[in-house]
C-alpha positions as CSV (number, residue, x, y, z in Angstrom):
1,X,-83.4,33.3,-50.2
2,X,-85.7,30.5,-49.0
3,X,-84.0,28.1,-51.9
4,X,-80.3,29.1,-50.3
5,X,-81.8,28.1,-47.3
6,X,-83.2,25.4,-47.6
7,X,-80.0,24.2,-50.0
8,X,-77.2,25.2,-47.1
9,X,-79.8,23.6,-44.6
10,X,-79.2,20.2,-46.9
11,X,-75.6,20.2,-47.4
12,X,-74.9,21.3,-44.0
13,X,-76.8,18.7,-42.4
14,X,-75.2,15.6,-45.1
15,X,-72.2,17.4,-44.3
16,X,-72.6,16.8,-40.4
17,X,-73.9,13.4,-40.3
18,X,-71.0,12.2,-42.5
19,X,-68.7,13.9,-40.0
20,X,-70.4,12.0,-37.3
21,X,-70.6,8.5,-39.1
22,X,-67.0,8.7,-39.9
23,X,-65.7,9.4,-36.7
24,X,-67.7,6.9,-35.1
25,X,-66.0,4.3,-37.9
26,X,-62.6,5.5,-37.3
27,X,-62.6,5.4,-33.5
28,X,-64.2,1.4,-33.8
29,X,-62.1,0.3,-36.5
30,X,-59.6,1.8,-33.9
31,X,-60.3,0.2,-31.0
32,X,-61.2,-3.2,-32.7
33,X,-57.5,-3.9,-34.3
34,X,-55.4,-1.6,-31.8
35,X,-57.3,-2.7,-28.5
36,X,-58.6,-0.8,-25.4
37,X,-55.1,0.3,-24.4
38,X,-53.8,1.9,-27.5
39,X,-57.9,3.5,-27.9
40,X,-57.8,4.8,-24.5
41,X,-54.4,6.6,-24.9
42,X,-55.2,8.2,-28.4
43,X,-59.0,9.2,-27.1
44,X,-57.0,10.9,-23.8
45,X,-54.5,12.2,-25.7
46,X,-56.5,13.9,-28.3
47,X,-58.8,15.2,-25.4
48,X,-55.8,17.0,-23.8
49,X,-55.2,18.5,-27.3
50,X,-58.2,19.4,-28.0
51,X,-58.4,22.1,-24.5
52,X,-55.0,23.4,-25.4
53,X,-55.6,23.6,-29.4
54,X,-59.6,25.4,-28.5
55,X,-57.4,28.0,-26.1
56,X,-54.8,28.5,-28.3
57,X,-57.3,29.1,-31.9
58,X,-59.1,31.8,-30.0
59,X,-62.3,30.7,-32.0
60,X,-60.6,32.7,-34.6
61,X,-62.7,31.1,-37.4
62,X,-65.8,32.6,-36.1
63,X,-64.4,36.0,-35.4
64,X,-63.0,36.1,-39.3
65,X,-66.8,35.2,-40.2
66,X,-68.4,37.9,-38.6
67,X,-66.0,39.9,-39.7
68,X,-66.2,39.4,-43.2
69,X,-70.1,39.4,-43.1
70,X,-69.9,43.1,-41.7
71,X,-67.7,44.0,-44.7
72,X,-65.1,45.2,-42.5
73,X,-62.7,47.6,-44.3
74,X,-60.0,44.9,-43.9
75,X,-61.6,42.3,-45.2
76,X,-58.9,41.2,-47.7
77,X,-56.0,41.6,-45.2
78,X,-58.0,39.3,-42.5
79,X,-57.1,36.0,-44.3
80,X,-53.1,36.6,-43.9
81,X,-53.5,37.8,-40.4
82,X,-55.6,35.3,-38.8
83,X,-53.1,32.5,-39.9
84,X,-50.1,34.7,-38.7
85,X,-52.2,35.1,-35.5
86,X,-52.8,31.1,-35.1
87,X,-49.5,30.6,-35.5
88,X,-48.3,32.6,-32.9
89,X,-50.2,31.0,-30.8
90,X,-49.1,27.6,-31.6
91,X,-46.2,28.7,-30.9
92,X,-46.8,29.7,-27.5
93,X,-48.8,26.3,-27.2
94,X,-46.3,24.1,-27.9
95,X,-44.7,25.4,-24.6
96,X,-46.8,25.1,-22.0
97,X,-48.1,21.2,-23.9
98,X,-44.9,19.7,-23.1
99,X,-45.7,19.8,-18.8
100,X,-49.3,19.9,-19.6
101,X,-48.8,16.3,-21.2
102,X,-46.2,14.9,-18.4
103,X,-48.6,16.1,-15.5
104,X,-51.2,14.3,-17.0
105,X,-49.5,11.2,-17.8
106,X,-49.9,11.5,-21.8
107,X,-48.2,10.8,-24.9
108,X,-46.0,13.6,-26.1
109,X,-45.9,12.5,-29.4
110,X,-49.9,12.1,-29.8
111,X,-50.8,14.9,-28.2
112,X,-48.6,17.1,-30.3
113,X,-49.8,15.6,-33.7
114,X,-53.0,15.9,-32.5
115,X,-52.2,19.7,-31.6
116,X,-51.2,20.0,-35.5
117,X,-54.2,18.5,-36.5
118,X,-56.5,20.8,-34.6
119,X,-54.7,24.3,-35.7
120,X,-55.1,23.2,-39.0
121,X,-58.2,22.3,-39.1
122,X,-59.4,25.9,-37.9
123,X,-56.9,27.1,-40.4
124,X,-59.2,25.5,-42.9
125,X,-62.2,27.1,-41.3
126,X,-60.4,30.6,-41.6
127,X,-60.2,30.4,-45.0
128,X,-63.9,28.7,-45.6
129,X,-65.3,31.7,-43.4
130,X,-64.9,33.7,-46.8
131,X,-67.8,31.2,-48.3
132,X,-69.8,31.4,-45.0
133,X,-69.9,34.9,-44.7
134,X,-71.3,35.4,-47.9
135,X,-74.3,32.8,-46.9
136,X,-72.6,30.1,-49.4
137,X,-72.5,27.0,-47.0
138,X,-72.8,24.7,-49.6
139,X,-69.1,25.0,-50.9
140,X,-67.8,24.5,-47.6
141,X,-69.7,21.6,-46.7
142,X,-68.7,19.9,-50.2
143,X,-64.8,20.5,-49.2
144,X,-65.6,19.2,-45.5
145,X,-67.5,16.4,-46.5
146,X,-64.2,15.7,-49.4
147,X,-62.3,16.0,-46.6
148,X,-63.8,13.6,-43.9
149,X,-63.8,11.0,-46.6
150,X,-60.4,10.8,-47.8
151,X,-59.3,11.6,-43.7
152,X,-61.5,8.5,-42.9
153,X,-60.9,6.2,-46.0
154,X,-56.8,6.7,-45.8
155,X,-57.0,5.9,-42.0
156,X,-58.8,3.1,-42.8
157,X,-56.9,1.6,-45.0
158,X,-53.8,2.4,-43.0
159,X,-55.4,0.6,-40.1
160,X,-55.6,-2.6,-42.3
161,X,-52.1,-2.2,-43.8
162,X,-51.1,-2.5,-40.5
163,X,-49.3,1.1,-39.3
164,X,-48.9,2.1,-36.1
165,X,-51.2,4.3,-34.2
166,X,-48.8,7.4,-34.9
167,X,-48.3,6.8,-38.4
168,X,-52.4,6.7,-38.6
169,X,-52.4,10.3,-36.9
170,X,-49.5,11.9,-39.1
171,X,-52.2,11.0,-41.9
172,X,-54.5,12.7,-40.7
173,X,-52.7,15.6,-40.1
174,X,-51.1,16.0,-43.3
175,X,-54.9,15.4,-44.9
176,X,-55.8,18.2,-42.7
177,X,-52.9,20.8,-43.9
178,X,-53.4,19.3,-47.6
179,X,-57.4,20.5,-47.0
180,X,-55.9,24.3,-45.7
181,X,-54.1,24.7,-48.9
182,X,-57.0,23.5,-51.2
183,X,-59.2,26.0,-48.9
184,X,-57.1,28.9,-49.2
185,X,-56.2,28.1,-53.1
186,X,-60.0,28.7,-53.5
187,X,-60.4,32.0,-52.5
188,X,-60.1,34.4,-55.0
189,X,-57.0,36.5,-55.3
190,X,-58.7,39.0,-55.8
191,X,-60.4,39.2,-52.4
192,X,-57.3,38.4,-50.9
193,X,-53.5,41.1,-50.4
194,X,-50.7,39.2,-49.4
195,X,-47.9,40.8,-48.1
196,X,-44.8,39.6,-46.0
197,X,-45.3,41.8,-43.1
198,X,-48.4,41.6,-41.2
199,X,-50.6,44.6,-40.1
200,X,-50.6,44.9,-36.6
201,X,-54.1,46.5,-36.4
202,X,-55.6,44.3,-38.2
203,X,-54.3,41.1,-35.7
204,X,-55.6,42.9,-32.6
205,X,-58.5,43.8,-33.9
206,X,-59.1,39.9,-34.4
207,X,-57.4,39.2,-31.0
208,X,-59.6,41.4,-28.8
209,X,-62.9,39.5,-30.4
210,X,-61.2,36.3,-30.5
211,X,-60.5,36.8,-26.4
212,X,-64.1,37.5,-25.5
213,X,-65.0,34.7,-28.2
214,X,-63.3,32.1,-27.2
215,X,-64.7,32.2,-23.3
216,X,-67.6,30.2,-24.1
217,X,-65.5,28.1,-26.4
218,X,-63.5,26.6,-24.4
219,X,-66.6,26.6,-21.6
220,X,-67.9,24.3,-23.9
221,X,-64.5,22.3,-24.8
222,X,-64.0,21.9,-21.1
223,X,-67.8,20.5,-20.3
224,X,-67.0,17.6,-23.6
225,X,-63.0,17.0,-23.3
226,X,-62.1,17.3,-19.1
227,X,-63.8,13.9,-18.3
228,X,-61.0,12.0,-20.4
229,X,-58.7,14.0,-19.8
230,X,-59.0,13.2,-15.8
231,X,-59.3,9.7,-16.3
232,X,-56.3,9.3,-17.7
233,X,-55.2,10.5,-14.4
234,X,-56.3,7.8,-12.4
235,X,-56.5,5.0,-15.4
236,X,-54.5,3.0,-18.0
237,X,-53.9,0.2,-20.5
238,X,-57.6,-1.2,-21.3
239,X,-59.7,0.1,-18.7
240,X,-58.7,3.5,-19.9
241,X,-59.6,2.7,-23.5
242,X,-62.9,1.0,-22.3
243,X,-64.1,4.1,-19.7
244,X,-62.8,6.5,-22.8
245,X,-65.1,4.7,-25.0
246,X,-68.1,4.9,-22.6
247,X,-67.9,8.8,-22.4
248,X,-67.4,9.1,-25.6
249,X,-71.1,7.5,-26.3
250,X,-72.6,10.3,-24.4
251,X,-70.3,13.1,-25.9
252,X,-71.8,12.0,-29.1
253,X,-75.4,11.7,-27.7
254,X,-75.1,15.1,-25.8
255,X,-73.4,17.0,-29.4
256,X,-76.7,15.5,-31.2
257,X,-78.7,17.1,-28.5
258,X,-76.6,20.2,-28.4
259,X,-76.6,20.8,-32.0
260,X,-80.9,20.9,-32.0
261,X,-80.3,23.6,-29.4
262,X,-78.0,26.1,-30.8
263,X,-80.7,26.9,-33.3
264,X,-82.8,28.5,-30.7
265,X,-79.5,31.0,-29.9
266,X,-80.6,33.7,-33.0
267,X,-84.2,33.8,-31.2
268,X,-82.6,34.2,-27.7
269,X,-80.3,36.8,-29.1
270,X,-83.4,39.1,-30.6
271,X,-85.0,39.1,-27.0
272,X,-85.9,42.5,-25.9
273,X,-87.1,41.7,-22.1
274,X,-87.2,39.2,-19.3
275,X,-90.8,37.7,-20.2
276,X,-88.9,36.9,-23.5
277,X,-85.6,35.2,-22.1
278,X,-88.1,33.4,-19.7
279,X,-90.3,31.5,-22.3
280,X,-87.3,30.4,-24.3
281,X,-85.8,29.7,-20.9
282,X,-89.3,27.5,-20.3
283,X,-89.1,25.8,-23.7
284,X,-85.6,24.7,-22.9
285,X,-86.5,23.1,-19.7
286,X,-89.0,20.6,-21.6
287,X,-85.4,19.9,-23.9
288,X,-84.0,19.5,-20.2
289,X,-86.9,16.9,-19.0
290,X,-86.4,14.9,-22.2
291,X,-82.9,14.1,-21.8
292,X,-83.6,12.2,-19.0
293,X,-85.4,9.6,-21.5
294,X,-82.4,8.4,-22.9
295,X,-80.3,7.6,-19.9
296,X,-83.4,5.3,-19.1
297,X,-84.1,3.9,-22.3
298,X,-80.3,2.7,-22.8
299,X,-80.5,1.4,-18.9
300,X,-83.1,-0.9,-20.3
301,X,-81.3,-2.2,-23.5
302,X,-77.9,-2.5,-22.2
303,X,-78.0,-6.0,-22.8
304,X,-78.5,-6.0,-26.2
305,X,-76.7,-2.5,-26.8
306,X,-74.0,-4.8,-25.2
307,X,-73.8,-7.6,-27.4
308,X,-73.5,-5.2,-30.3
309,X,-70.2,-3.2,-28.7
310,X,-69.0,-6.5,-28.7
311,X,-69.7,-7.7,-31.8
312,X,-68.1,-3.9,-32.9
313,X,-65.0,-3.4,-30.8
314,X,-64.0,-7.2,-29.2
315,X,-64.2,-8.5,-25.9
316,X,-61.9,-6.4,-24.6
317,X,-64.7,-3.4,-24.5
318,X,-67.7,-6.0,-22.6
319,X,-68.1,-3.4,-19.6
320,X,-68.8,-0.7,-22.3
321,X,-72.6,-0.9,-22.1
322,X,-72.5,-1.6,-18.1
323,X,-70.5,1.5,-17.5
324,X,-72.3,3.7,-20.6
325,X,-76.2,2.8,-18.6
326,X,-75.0,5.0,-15.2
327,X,-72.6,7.6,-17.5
328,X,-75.5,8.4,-19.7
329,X,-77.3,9.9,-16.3
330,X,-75.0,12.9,-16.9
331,X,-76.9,14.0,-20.4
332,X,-79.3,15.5,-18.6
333,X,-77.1,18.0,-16.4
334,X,-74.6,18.5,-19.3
335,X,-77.6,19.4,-21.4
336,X,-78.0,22.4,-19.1
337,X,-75.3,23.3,-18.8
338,X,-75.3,23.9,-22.1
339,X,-78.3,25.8,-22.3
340,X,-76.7,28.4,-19.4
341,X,-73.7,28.7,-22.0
342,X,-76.2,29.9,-24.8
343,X,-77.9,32.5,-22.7
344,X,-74.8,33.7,-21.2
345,X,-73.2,33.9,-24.8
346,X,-76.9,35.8,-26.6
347,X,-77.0,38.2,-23.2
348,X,-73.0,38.8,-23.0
349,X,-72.6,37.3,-19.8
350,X,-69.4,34.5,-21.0
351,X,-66.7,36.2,-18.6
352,X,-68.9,35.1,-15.6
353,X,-70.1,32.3,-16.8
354,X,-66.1,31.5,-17.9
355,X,-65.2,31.8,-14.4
356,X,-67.9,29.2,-13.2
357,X,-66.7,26.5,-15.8
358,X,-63.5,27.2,-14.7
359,X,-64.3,26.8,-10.9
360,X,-66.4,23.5,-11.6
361,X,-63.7,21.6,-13.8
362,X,-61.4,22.7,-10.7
363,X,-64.1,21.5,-8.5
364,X,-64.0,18.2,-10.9
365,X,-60.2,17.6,-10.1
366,X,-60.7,17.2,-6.7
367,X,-64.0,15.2,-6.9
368,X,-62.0,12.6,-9.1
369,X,-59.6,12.0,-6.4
370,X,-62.2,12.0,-3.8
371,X,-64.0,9.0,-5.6
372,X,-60.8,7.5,-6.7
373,X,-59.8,7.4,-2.6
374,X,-63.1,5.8,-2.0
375,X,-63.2,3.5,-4.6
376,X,-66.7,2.8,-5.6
377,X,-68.0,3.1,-8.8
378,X,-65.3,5.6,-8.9
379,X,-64.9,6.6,-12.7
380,X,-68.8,7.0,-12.7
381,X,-69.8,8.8,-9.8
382,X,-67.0,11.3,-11.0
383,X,-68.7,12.0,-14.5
384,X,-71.4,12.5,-13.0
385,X,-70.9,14.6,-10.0
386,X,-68.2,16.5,-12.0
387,X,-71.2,17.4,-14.5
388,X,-73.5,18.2,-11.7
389,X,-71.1,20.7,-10.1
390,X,-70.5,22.3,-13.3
391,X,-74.0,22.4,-14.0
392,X,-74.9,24.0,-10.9
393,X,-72.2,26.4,-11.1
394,X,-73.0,27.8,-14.6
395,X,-77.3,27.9,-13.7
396,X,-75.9,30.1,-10.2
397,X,-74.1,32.2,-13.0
398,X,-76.8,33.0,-15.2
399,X,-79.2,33.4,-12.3
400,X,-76.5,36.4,-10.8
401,X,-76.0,37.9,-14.1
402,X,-79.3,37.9,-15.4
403,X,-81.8,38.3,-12.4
């Protein structure tokens, strides 16, 4: 058991980092030979996508894994289901994106493809889940990690070829439904029945848990993506792309952070009483108090962080470590907002907690016209207080539900 562990713990964590390094390539090599302006409308674009796509896939991935690992009776019928249930709600997606994407000023054609992209990538996750519920992460790591390397490599080399942005995300989303069929190919048949009608059981039963699922989801997905998303409101051409790029440094720096705290969620969930909740609760404040380290420590290398953007993207992005040294002072709030998500998801309280997100990104709309009207450091002082307000919000939640 301790050998699987430590062997998942490996894979999963080369698996991850390559995710990360890739990304980080693809969105430089991006911006470098495309500009600030095309960067910033792909970056918004794909934000937009992203909250529609996170709604829309129900977190069905997660609910198939748990499913599967309590050897549900259905087991073999959940595979044909959950993608009949996906695609029904693409369906219904690709409705409500088309005003979604002319009220915030976006490109229909990127934010579709990047719709695409996103469904089928939790399509590939649906059909992984039959690895990870057996405890075998290492096979789905190896195809994610094949995956992200042929995904960045192609785009890559498209980039230098000289395609258009669009052409660069029709690759990706064909690599992403090529990766679906080689995931679903490697189940076994015999754990899988196939039929050409659906059983209608079977999808609700994966509805209703994807519905209470998906709350802290898309809680999540709207503390990472609504920033861009609102700042395409306000901004375009290159100081879109260059802002964009600025939150995008402390998206990755908060997921790094994020990612060491979802480990404490299995502890938090085997709590049996307050004094319990309250010293994990305790431990996670000193997470907290860190965070505000690294806000300070970039404040005082922003010169030389600086001349390396720079060097990376072009001198098109030179206010990227000016505006990333005051953005970075939302970490710490973003952090903890996080942490209320966990507790609310390990004590069951994600339909309040829902409902504050959801009154603090509304909140956030009206903040960013506030400081948009009065001009000053607007874009900043709208991350910021936007993060504050949700951050607030989601502490009052836990604090009512719990206390």
């Amino acid at each position: 058991m301790v050998k699987n562990w430590k062997q998942n713990t490996v894979y999963i964590s080369i698996m991850q980092f390559t995710l990360l390094v890739v990304n980080f390539f693809l969105i430089t090599i991006i911006s470098r030979v495309y500009g600030a302006e095309v960067y910033g409308e792909y970056a918004s674009s794909k934000s937009l996508s992203v909250l529609i796509g996170t709604a829309a896939v129900m977190s069905i991935a997660l609910v198939v894994t748990k499913m599967l690992a309590q050897n549900s009776l259905n087991s073999k019928e959940l595979f044909q289901n959950a993608y009949s249930l996906i695609i029904r709600n693409l369906s219904l997606a690709l409705i409500i994106l088309i005003p979604i994407t002319l009220l915030f000023n976006r490109n229909l054609s990127m934010t579709v493809l990047f719709l695409f992209g996103f469904i089928f990538n939790e399509m590939i996750h649906i059909a992984l889940a039959y690895y990870q519920a057996k405890g075998d992460f290492v096979t789905s790591s190896k195809q994610i990690f094949l995956r992200t390397i042929i995904y960045g490599a192609g785009a890559w080399v498209l980039v230098l070829q000289g395609f258009s942005i669009v052409s660069i995300i029709i690759f990706q989303v064909v690599t992403l439904a090529s990766f679906f069929i080689v995931a679903h190919m490697s189940i076994p048949k015999k754990d899988i029945n196939f039929s050409f009608e659906s059983k209608k059981n079977i999808k609700n039963e994966i509805h209703g848990s994807g519905k209470k699922m998906v709350l802290t989801t898309f809680s999540s997905a709207l503390i990472s993506e609504l920033d861009i998303v609102l700042l395409g409101l306000f901004y375009a051409g290159p100081a879109l792309g260059v802002l964009a790029w600025s939150r995008r440094i402390l998206e990755i720096i908060f997921q790094l952070l994020a990612a060491s705290l979802d480990i404490l969620f299995p502890e938090l969930a085997k709590a049996q009483n307050s004094k319990d909740v309250t010293d994990v609760r305790s431990r996670l404040r000193k997470v907290f108090l860190f965070s505000f380290s690294i806000p300070l420590l970039f404040l005082t290398l922003r010169g030389i962080a600086g001349d390396i953007f720079t060097s990376l993207l072009g001198t098109e992005f030179i206010d990227v470590s000016t505006y990333t040294s005051w953005i970075l002072f939302a970490l710490p709030v973003m952090v903890w907002s996080r942490i209320n998500i966990i507790f609310s998801r390990a004590l069951n309280f994600e339909i309040r907690l829902t409902k504050s997100v959801l009154l603090g990104s509304c909140a956030s709309v009206a903040v960013y016209y506030l400081m948009h009207y009065i001009g000053y450091n607007a874009a900043i002082l709208s991350i910021v207080i936007s993060q504050i307000l949700i951050a607030t919000l989601t502490t009052y939640s836990f604090k009512r539900s719990y206390e």
